[in-house]
C-alpha distance (Angstrom), angle and dihedral (degrees) to the residues before:
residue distance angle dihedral
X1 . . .
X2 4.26 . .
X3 3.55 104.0 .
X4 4.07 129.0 -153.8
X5 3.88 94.3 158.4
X6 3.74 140.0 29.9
X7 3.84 122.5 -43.0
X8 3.58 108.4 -90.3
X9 3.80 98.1 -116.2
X10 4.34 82.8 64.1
X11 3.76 93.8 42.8
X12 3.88 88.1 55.2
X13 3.71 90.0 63.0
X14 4.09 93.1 30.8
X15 3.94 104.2 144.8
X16 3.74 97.8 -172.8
X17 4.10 138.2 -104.1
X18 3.92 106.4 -124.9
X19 3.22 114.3 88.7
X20 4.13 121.0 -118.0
X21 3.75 106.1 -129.4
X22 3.78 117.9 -126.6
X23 3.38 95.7 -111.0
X24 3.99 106.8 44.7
X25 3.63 107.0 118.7
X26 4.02 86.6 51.3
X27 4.08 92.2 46.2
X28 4.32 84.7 52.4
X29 3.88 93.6 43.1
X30 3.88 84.7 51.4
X31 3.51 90.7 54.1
X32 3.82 99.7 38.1
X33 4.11 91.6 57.6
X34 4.10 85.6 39.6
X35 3.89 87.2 63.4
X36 3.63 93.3 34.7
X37 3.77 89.2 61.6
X38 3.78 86.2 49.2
X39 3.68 111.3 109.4
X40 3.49 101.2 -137.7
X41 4.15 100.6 -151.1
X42 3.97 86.1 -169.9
X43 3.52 105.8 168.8
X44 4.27 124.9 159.6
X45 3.83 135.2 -107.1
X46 3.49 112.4 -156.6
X47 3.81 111.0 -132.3
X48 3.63 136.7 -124.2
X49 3.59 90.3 -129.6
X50 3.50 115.4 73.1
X51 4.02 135.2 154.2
X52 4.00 122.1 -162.2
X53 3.76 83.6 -111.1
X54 3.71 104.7 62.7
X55 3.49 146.7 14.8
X56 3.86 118.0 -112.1
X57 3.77 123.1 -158.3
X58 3.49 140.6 156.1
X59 3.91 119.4 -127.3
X60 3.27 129.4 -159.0
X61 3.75 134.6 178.1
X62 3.67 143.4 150.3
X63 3.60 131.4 -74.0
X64 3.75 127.0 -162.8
X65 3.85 109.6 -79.6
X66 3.85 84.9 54.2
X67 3.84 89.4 -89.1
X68 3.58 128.9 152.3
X69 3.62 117.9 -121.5
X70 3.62 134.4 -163.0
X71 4.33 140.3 -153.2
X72 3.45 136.2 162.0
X73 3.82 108.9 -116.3
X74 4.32 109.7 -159.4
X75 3.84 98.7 -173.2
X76 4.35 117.4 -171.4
X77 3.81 105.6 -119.5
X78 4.51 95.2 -157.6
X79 3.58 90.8 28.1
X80 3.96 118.7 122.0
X81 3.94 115.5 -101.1
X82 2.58 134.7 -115.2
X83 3.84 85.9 42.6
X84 4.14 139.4 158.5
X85 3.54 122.5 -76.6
X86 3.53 127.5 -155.1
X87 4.20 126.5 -160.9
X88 3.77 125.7 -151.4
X89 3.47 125.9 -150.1
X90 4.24 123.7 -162.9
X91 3.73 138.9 -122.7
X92 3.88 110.4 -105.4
X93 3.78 123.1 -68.5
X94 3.93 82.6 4.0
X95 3.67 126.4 112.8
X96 3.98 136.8 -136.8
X97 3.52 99.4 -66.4
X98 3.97 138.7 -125.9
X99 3.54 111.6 -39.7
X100 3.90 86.0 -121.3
X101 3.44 103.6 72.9
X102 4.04 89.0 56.6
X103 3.88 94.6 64.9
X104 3.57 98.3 76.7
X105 3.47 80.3 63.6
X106 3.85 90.0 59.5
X107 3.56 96.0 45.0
X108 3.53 89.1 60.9
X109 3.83 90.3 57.9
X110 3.77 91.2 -109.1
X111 4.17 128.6 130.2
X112 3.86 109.4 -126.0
X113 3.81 128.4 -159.8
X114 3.86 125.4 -177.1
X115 3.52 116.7 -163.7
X116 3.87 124.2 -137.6
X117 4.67 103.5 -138.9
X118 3.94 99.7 -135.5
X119 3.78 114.8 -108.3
X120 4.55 89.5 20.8
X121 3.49 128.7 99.9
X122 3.80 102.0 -57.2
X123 3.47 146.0 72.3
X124 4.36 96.4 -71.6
X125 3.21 121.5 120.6
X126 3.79 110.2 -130.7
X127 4.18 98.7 -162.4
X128 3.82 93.2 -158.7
X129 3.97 117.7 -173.5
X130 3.43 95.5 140.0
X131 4.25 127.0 148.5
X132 3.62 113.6 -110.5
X133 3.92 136.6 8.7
X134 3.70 127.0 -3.4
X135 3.73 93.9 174.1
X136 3.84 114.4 136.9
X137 3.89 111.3 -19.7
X138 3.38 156.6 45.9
X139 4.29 97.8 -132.8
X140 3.87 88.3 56.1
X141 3.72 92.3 50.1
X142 3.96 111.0 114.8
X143 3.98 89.4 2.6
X144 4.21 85.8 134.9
X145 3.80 101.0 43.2
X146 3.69 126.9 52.6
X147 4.11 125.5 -40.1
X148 4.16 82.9 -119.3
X149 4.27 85.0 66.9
X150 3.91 100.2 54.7
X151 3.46 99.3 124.1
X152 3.61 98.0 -137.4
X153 3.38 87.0 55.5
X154 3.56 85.3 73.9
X155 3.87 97.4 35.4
X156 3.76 84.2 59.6
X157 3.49 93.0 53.3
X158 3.66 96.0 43.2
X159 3.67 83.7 61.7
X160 4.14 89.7 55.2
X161 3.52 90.1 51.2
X162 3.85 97.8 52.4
X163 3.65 86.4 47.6
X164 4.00 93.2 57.4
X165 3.56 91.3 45.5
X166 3.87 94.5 52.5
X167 3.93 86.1 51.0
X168 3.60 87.7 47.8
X169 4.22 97.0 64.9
X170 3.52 118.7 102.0
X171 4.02 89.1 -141.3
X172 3.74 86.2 60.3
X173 3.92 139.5 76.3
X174 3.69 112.7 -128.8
X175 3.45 98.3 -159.4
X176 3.46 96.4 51.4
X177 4.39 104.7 59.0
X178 3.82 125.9 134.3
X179 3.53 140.4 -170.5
X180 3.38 135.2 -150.2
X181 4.34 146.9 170.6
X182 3.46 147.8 139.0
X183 4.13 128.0 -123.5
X184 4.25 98.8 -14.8
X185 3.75 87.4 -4.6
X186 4.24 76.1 62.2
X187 3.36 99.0 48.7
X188 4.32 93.1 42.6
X189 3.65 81.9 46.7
X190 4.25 94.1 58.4
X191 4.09 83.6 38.7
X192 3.35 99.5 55.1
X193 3.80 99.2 46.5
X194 3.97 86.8 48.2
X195 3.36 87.1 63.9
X196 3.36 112.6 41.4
X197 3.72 97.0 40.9
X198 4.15 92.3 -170.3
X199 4.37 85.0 72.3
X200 4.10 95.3 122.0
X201 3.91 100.9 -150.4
X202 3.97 132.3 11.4
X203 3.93 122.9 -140.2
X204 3.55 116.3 -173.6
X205 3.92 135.9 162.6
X206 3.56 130.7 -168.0
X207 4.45 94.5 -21.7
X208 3.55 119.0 -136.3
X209 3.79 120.7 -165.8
X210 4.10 93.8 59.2
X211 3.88 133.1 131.6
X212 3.66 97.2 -17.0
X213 4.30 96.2 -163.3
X214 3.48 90.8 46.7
X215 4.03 92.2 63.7
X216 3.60 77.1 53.1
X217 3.15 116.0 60.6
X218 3.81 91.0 42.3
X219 3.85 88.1 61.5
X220 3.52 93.9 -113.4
X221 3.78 102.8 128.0
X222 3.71 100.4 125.1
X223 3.87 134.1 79.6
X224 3.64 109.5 44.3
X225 4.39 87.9 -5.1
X226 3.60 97.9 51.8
X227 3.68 91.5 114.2
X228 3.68 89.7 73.5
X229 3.49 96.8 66.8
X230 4.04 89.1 37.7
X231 3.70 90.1 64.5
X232 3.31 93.3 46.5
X233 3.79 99.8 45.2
X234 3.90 86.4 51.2
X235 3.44 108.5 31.3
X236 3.89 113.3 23.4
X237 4.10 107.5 17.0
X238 3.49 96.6 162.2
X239 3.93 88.4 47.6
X240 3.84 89.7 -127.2
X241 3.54 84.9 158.8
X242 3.88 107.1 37.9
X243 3.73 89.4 119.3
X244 3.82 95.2 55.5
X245 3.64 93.2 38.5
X246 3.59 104.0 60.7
X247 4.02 85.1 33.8
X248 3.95 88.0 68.1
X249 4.18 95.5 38.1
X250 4.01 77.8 51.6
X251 4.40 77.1 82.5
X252 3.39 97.2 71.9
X253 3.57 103.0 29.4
X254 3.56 104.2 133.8
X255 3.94 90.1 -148.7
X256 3.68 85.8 67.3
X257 3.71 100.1 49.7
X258 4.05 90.8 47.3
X259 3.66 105.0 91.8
X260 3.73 86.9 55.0
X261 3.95 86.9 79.8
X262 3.62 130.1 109.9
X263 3.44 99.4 172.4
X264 3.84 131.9 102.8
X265 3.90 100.7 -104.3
X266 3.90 120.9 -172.2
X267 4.14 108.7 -170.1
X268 3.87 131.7 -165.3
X269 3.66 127.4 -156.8
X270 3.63 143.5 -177.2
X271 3.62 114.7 -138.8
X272 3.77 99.5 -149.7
X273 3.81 88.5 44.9
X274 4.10 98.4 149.7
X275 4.33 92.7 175.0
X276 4.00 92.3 48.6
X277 3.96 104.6 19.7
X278 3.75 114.5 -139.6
X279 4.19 93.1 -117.5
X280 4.04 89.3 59.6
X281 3.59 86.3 53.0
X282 3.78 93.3 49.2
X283 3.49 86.2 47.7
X284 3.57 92.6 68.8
X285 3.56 100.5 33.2
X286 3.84 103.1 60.5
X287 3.64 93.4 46.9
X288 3.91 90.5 63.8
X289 3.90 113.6 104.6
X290 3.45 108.9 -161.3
X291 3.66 127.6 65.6
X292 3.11 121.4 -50.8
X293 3.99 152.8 157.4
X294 3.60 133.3 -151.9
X295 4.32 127.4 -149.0
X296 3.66 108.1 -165.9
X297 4.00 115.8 -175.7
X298 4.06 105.5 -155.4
X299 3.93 92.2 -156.0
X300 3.89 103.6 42.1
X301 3.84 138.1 104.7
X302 3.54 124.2 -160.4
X303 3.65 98.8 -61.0
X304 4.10 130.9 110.4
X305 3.89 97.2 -53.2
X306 4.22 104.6 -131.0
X307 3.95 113.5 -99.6
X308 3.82 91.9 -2.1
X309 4.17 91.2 109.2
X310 3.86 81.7 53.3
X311 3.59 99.8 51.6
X312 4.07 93.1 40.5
X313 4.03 81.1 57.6
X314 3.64 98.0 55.2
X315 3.90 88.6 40.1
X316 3.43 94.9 51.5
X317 3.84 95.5 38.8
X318 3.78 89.8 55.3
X319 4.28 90.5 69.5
């Protein structure tokens, strides 16, 4: 098969690049109790679009930081309650999506809520104030001031937070919430069930948001990584401080957050994935626990893998 990564017997026992730091599991229990004490103040908008199926609001709440953030919530108006819920993550620098494309979702009897990434094309607010540069991207964000203001740091725990609220609504069944996305909608979908163990069945295509120095030293730092080799162009060129660098990104490296999941967790990747390189996704995958299943598509690129959608339905559906 064409090959821009490891043979596939060596990506099945891939371990990773980026280096954990010492002092990860403290850095996420920091930031777990930080959003814990984070009164929420989630109240609902009711939409302008509405169908006589469902009932379409917008909720908001807030983050840690202080900032406001936003998801589409689709709820079934004759379905069952308590019934499943199901939260969608976006592609990078996207937003939540048409309100559309969350009815199937309905139909099928389940509650549907599509967060907004702080600071990307939707309605969060992204509070900023950070030291340092803000040039270009969301995984360089907070790189110069301390590992608590990495932005995705808090994008991962806005995720958490959405989660708890979802299992929090009388309408809906706890037990029985999944999570799904494709590319950083992937990687926030691996996040979020990390931390919030209780998240019933995993979804993820083609994960962003892996093993940061591995991109790198394959010489894939552009597309959706290009702010990699931004930083270092502008603000370490003779990579005096590689070391340290990728240390720090090491916090929210979803590969390092993945055996923290309890959830079922089917994956799909593209094996000539040049954005999100197969061996970063591998990274993450074999360190998940739980049970779990992966689709891998020999002749794809990071694109919507064929039939994946389909099967991630019929996963999730099956809580």
């Amino acid at each position: 098969m064409p090959l821009i990564d490891m043979p596939l017997d060596r990506l099945r026992n891939y371990e990773g690049r980026n280096p954990r730091p010492a002092d990860f599991d403290a850095y996420w229990e920091r930031a777990l109790q930080e959003m814990r004490e984070t009164d929420a103040q989630w109240e609902l908008v009711v939409s302008d679009f509405q169908v006589p199926y469902a009932d379409c609001y917008h909720l908001y709440f807030t983050g840690t930081g202080g900032a406001r953030i936003h998801a589409k919530y689709v709820r079934p108006k004759h379905a069952p309650e308590p019934h499943p819920a199901v939260l969608h993550f976006h592609g990078y620098s996207h937003y939540s999506g048409d309100w559309s494309d969350k009815l199937g979702w309905a139909l099928a009897g389940f509650s549907v809520l599509a967060l907004d990434c702080r600071g990307q094309g939707g309605l969060s607010e992204d509070k900023g104030g950070v030291k340092g540069t803000t040039h270009r991207g969301h995984i360089i964000r907070g790189l110069d001031d301390h590992p608590d203001r990495l932005l995705f740091r808090d994008i991962f725990l806005d995720t958490a937070k959405l989660a708890g609220i979802a299992m929090s609504l009388p309408e809906v069944d706890g037990s029985r919430v999944g999570v799904f996305g494709a590319s950083q909608g992937g990687g926030l979908a691996l996040a979020c069930a990390a931390l919030e163990p209780r998240i019933r069945r995993v979804a993820a295509s083609v994960p962003f948001l892996c093993d940061y120095k591995r991109v790198w030293e394959m010489d894939l730092a552009r597309d959706a990584y290009e702010e990699l080799r931004i930083y270092f162009r502008h603000h370490d060129p003779l990579h005096v401080r590689e070391d340290e660098i990728f240390e720090r990104l090491g916090y929210i490296d979803v590969q390092h957050l993945a055996d923290r999941i309890r959830g079922d967790t089917l994956m799909g990747v593209g094996l000539l994935d040049t954005v999100c390189p197969p061996s970063t996704q591998f990274a993450a995958y074999n360190k998940i626990l739980s049970d779990k299943k992966l689709a891998i598509y020999p002749d794809y690129v990071h694109e919507r893998l064929p039939g994946f959608e389909d099967e991630a339905i019929r996963f999730l559906a099956d809580m």
